[in-house]
KEKE-3310 file (N, C-alpha, C; in steps of 0.2 Angstrom, whole numbers, plus 5000, padded with zeros to 4 digits):
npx = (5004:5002:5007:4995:4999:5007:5012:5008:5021:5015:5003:5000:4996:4980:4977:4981:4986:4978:4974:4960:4945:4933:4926:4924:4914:4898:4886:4875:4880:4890:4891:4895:4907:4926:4930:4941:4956:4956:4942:4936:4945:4938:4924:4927:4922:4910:4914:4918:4924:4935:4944:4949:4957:4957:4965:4965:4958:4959:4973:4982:4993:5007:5015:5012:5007:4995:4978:4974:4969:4956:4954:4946:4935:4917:4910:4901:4911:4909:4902:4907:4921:4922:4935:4933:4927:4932:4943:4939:4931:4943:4948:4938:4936:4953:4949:4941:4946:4959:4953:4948:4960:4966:4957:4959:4973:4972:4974:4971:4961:4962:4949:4939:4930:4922:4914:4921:4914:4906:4894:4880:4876:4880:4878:4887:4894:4883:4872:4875:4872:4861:4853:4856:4850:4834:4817:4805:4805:4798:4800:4801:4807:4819:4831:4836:4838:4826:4808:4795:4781:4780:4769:4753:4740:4723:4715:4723:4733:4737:4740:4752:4765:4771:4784:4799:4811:4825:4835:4838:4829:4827:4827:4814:4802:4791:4783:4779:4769:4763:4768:4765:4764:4753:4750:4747:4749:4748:4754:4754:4761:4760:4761:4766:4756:4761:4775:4783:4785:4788:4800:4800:4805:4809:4814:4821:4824:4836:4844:4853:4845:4830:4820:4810:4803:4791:4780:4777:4765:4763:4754:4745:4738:4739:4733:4719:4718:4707:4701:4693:4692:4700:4716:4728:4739:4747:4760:4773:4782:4790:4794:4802:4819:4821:4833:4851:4868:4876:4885:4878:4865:4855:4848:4841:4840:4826:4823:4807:4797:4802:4815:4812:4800:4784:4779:4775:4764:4759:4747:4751:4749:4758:4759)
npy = (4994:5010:5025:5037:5049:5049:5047:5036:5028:5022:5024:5039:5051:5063:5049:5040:5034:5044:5055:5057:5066:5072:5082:5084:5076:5073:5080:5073:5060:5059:5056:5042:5043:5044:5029:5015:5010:4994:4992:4991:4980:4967:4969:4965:4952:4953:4955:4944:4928:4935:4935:4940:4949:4957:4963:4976:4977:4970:4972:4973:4982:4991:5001:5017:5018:5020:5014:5016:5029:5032:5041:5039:5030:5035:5038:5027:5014:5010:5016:5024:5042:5059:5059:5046:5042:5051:5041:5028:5032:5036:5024:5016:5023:5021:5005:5006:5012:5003:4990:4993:4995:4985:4979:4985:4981:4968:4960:4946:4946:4937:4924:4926:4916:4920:4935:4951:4957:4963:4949:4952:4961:4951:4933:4925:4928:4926:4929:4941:4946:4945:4954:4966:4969:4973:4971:4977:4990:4994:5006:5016:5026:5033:5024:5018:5019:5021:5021:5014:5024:5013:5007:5001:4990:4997:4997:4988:4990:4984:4988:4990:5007:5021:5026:5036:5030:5033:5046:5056:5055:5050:5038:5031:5019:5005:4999:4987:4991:4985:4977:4964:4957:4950:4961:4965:4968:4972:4974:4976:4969:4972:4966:4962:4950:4941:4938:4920:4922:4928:4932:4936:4948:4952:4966:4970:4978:4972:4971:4971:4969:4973:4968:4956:4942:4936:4929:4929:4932:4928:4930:4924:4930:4930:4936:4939:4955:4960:4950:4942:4929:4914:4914:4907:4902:4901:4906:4904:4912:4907:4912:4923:4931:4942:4950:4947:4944:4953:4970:4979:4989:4986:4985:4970:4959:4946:4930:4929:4920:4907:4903:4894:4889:4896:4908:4919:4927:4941:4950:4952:4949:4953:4950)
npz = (5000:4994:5005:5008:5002:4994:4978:4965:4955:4944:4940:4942:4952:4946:4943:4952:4968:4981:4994:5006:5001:5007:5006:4992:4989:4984:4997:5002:5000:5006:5022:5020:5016:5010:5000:4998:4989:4994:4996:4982:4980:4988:4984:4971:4967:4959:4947:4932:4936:4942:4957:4970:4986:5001:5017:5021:5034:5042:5049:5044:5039:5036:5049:5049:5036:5025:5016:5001:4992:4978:4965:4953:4954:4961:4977:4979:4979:4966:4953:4943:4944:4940:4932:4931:4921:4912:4911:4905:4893:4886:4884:4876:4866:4861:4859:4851:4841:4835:4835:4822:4815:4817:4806:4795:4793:4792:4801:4814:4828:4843:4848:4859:4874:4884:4887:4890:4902:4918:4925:4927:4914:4904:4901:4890:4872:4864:4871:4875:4862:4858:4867:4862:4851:4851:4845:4851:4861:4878:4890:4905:4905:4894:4889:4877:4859:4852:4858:4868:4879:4893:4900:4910:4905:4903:4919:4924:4933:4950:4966:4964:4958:4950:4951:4958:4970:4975:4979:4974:4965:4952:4946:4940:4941:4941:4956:4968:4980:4990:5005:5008:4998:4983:4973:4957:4939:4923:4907:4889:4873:4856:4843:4826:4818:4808:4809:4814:4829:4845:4857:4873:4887:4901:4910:4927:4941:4951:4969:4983:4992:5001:4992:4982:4977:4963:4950:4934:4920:4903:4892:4876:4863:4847:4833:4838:4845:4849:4862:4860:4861:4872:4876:4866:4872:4886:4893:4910:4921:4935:4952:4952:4957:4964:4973:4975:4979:4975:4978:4974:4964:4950:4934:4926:4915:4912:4902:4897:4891:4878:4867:4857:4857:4853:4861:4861:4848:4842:4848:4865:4882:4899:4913)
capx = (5000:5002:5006:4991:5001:5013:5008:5010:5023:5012:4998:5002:4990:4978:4974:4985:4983:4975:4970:4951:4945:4926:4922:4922:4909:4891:4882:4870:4883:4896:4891:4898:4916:4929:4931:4948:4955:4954:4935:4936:4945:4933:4918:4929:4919:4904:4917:4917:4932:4940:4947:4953:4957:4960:4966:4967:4952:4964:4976:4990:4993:5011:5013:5016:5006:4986:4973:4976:4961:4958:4948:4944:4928:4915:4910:4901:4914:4903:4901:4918:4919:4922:4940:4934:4922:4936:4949:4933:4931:4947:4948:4930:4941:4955:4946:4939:4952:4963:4948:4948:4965:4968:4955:4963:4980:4972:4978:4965:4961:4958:4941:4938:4924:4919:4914:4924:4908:4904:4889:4874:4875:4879:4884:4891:4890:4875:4864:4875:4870:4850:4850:4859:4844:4826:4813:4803:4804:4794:4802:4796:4811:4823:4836:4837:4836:4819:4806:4787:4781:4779:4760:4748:4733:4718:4713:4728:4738:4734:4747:4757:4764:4775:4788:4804:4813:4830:4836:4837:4822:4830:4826:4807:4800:4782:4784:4772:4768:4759:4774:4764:4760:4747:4750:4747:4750:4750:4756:4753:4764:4754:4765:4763:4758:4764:4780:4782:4785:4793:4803:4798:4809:4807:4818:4818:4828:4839:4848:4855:4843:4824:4817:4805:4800:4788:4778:4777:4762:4762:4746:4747:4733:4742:4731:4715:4718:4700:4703:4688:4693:4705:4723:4732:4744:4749:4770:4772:4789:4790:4798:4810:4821:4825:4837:4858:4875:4883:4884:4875:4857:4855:4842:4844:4836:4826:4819:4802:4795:4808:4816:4812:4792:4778:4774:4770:4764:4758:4744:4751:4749:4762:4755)
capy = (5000:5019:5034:5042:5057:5048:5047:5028:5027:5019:5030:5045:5057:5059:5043:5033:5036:5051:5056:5057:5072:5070:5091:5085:5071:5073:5083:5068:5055:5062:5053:5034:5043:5038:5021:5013:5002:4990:4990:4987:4972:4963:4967:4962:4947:4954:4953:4938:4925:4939:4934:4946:4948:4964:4963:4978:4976:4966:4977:4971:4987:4993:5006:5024:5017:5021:5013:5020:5028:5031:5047:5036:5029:5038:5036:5020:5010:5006:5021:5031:5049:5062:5057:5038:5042:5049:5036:5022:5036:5035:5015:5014:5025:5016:4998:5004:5014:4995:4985:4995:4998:4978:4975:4987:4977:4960:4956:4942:4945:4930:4925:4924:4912:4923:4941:4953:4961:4958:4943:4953:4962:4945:4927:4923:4932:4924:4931:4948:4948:4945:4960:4971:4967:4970:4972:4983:4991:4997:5006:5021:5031:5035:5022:5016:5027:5021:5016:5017:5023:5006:5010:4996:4991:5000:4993:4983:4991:4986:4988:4996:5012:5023:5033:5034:5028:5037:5050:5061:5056:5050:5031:5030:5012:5002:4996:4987:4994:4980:4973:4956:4952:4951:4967:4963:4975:4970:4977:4974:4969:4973:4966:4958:4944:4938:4933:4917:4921:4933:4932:4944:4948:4959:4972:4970:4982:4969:4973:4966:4972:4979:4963:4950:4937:4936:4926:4934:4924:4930:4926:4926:4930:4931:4941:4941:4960:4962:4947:4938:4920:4914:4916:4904:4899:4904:4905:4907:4910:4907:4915:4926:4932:4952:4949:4944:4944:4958:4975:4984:4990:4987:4980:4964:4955:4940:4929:4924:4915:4902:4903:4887:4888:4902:4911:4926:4928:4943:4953:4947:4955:4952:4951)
capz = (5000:4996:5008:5006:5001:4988:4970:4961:4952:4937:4939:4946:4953:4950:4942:4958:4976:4982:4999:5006:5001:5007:5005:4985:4989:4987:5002:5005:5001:5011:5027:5016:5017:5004:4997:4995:4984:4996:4996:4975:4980:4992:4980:4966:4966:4955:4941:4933:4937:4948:4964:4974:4993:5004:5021:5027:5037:5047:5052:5042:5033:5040:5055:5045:5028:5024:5013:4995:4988:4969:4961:4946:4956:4966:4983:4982:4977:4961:4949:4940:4946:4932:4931:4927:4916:4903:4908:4901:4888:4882:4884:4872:4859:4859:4859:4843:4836:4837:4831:4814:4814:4815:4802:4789:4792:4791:4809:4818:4833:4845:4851:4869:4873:4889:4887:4896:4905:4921:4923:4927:4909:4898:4901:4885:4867:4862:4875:4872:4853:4858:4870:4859:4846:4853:4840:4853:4869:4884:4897:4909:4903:4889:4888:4869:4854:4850:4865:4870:4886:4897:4903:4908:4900:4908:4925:4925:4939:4958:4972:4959:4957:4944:4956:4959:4975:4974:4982:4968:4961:4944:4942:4941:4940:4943:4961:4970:4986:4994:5007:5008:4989:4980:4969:4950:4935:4918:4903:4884:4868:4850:4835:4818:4819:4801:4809:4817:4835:4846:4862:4879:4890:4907:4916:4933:4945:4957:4973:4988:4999:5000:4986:4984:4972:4960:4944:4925:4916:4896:4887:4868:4861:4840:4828:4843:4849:4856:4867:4859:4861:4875:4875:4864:4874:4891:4898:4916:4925:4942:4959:4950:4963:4964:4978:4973:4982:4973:4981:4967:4961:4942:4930:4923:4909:4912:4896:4900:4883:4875:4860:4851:4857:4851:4867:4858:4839:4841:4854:4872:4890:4902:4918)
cpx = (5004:5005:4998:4993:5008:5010:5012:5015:5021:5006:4998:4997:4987:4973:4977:4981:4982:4973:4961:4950:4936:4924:4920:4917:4901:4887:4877:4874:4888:4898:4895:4906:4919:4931:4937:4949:4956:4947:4933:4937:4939:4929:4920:4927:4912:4909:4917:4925:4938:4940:4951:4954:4959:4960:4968:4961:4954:4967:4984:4992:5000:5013:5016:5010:4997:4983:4974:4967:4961:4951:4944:4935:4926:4912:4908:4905:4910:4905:4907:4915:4920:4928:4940:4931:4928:4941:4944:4934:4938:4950:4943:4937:4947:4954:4944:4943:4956:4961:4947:4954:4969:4962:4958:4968:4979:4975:4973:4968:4960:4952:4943:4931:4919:4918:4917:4918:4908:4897:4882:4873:4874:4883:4887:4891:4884:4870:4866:4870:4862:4848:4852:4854:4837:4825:4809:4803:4803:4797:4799:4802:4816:4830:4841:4835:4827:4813:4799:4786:4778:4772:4756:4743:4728:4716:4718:4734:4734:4739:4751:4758:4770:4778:4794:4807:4821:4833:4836:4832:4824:4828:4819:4807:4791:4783:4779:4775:4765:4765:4774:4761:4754:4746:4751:4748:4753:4752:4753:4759:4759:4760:4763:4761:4760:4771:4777:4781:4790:4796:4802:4803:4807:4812:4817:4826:4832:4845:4852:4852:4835:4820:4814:4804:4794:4784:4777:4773:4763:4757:4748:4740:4732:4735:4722:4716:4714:4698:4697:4688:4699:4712:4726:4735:4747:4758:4769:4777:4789:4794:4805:4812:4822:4831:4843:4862:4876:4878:4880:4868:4858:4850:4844:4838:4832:4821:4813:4797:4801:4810:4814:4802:4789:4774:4772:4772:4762:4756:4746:4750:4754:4759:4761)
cpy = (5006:5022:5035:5050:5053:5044:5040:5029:5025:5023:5035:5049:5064:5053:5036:5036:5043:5051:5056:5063:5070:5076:5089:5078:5075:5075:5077:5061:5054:5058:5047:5036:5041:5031:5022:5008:4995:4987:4988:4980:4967:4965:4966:4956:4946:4955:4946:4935:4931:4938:4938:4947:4955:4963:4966:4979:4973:4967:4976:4976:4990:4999:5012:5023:5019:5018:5018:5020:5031:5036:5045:5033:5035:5038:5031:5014:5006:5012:5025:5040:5052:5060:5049:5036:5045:5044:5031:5027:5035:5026:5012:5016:5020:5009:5000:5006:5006:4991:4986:4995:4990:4976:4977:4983:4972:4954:4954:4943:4941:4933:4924:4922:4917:4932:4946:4959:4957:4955:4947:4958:4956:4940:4925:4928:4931:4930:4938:4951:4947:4949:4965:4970:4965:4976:4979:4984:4995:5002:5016:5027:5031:5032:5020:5022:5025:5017:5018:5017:5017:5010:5003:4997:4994:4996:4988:4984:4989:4983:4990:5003:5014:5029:5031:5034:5031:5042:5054:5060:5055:5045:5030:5023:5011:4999:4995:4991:4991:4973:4964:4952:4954:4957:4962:4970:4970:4974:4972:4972:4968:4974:4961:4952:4936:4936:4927:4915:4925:4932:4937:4941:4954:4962:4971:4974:4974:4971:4968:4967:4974:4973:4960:4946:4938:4932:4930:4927:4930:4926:4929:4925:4930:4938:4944:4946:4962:4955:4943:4932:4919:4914:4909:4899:4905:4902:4907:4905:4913:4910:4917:4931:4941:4952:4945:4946:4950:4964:4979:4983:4989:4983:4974:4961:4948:4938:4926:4920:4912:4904:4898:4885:4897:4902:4916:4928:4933:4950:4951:4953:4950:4956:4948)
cpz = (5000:5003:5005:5001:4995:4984:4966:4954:4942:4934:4943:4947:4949:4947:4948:4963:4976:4989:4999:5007:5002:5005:4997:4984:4988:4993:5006:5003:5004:5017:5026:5018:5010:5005:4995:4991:4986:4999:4989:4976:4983:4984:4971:4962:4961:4948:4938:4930:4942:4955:4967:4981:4995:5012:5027:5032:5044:5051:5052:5038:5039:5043:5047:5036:5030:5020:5007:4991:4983:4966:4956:4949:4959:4973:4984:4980:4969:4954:4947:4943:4937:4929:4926:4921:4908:4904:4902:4895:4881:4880:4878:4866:4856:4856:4851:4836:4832:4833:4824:4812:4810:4808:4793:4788:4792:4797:4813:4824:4839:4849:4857:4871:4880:4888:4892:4901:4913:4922:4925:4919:4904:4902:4897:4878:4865:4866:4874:4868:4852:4863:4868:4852:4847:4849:4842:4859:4871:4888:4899:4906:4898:4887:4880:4865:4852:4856:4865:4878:4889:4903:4903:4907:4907:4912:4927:4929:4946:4962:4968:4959:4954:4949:4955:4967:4979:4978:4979:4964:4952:4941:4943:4939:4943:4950:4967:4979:4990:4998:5009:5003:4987:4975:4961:4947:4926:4910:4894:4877:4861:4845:4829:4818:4812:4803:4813:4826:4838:4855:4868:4885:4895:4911:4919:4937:4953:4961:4977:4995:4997:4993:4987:4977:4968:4952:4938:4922:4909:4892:4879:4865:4849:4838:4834:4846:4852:4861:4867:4862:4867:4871:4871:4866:4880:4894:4904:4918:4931:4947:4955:4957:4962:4967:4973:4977:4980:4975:4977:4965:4955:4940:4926:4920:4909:4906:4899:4896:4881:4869:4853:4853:4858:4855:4867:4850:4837:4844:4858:4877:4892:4909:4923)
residu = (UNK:UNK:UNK:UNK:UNK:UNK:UNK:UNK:UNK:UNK:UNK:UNK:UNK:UNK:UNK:UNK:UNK:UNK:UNK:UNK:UNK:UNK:UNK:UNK:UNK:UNK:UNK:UNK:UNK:UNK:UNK:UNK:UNK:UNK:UNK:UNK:UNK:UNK:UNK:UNK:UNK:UNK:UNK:UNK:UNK:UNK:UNK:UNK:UNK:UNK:UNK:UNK:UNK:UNK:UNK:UNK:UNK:UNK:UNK:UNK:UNK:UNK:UNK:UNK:UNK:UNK:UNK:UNK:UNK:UNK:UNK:UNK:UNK:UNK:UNK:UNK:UNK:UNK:UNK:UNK:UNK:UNK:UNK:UNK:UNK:UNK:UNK:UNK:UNK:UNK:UNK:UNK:UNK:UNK:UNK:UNK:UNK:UNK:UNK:UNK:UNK:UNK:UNK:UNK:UNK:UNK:UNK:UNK:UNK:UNK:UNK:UNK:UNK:UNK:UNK:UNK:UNK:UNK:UNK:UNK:UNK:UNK:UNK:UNK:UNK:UNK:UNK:UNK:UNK:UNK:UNK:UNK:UNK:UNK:UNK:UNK:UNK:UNK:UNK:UNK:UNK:UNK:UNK:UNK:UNK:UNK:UNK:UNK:UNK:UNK:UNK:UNK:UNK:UNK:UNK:UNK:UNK:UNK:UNK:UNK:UNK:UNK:UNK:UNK:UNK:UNK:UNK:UNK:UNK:UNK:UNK:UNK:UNK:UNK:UNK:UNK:UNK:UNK:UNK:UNK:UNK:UNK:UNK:UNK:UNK:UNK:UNK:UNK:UNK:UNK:UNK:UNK:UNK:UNK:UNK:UNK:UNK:UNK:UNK:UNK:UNK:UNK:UNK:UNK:UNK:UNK:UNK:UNK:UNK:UNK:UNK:UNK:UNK:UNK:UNK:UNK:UNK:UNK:UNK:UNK:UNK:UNK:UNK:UNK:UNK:UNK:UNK:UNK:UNK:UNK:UNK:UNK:UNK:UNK:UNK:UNK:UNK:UNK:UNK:UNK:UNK:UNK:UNK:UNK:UNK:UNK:UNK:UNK:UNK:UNK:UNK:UNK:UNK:UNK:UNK:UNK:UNK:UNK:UNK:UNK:UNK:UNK:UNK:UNK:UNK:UNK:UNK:UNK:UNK:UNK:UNK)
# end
């Protein structure tokens, strides 16, 4: 470990060590204090294959030496400050600069069977290259370049509500309200039904804290839009968990109709 007050050799300040300067924290994050790079490590286990240890916790950090903390993140050990966001900034450029550069010169790049993401984005390419490729999407706010407001069908909210939970008030979501179940809320998908079948997938915000379980049935109703004749075919996925191990809030993608079976050909609700 660092001095707190002596600059890394390899990354110099201030992309190295850095002291804790809280006064350039956040006013209502302030309290957390700075994060050191021995708290990366510990939660370095939300990477995938990264095994990491820190032990200053233990009190093996030697007499005169301090906890080496790093401006490239932000307070909660999670998030890059403004520093981290151009180092990534210049990493993205890079990476693509490289990848064109090698394909002008005819230089193969090896494949790698594992994406280098960590696993709550992709477990493999495959499942990248089908989330990087939806036909149409819902959501309550403005993530993709093309989206529909995610509004359910009339009468189809109970114990739901459209707020946000945040402290600044920035990540609005549908959240039931009802601490012992029972809340419903369903939503609609209205597409062609001249293809053969379409795949639904649902966001769901998961923590490690504050969560609960829940069913997703999709009813397929195909070219039936006024819901004359029953559904088709009903999908029903069970006790999906909101709750995980890693320190981090993020939404994550779960498939809830198959690939290889016609659980929506056209009209569905997702209930």
């Amino acid at each position: 470990m660092k001095s707190a007050n002596i600059s890394s050799a390899v990354l110099p300040y201030p992309h190295g060590c850095s002291p804790c300067q809280t006064e350039h924290i956040i006013s209502q994050f302030r309290h957390g204090g700075c994060k050191s790079i021995c708290t990366f490590m510990e939660r370095s286990s939300i990477i995938h294959d990264r095994k990491l240890l820190c032990n200053a916790k233990e009190g093996n950090i030697p007499p005169g030496r301090f906890e080496c903390f790093v401006p490239f993140f932000a307070h909660d050990a999670v998030h890059p400050s403004a520093v981290g966001h151009g180092i990534a900034k210049d990493l993205i450029v890079h990476t693509l600069a490289s990848a064109q550069q090698n394909v002008c010169e005819g230089v193969n790049v090896p494949h790698k069977e594992v994406p280098p993401l960590t696993t709550f984005v992709a477990d493999d390419f495959d499942h990248l290259e089908v989330l990087s490729h939806y036909l149409v999407v819902k959501d309550v706010a403005r993530v993709f370049s093309q989206w529909d407001k995610l509004l359910p069908v009339s009468g189809g909210a109970t114990g739901f509500e459209l707020y946000a939970d945040d402290n600044l008030k920035q990540r609005p979501g549908w959240i039931a309200t009802n601490p012992t179940g029972g809340s419903k809320i369903t939503f609609s998908i209205d597409l062609p039904p001249k293809e053969k079948c379409y795949v639904v997938y649902l966001a769901i915000l998961r923590s490690y804290k504050g969560m609960g379980t829940f069913n997703v049935e999709v009813r397929d109703y195909g070219d039936d839009r006024k819901k004359m004749k029953p559904p088709k075919r009903v999908t029903t996925k069970q006790d999906i968990d909101g709750l995980w191990k890693s320190p981090i809030s993020v939404w994550s993608d779960i498939q809830i109709t198959e690939d290889n079976y016609p659980g929506c050909t056209g009209y569905c609700e997702v209930e």
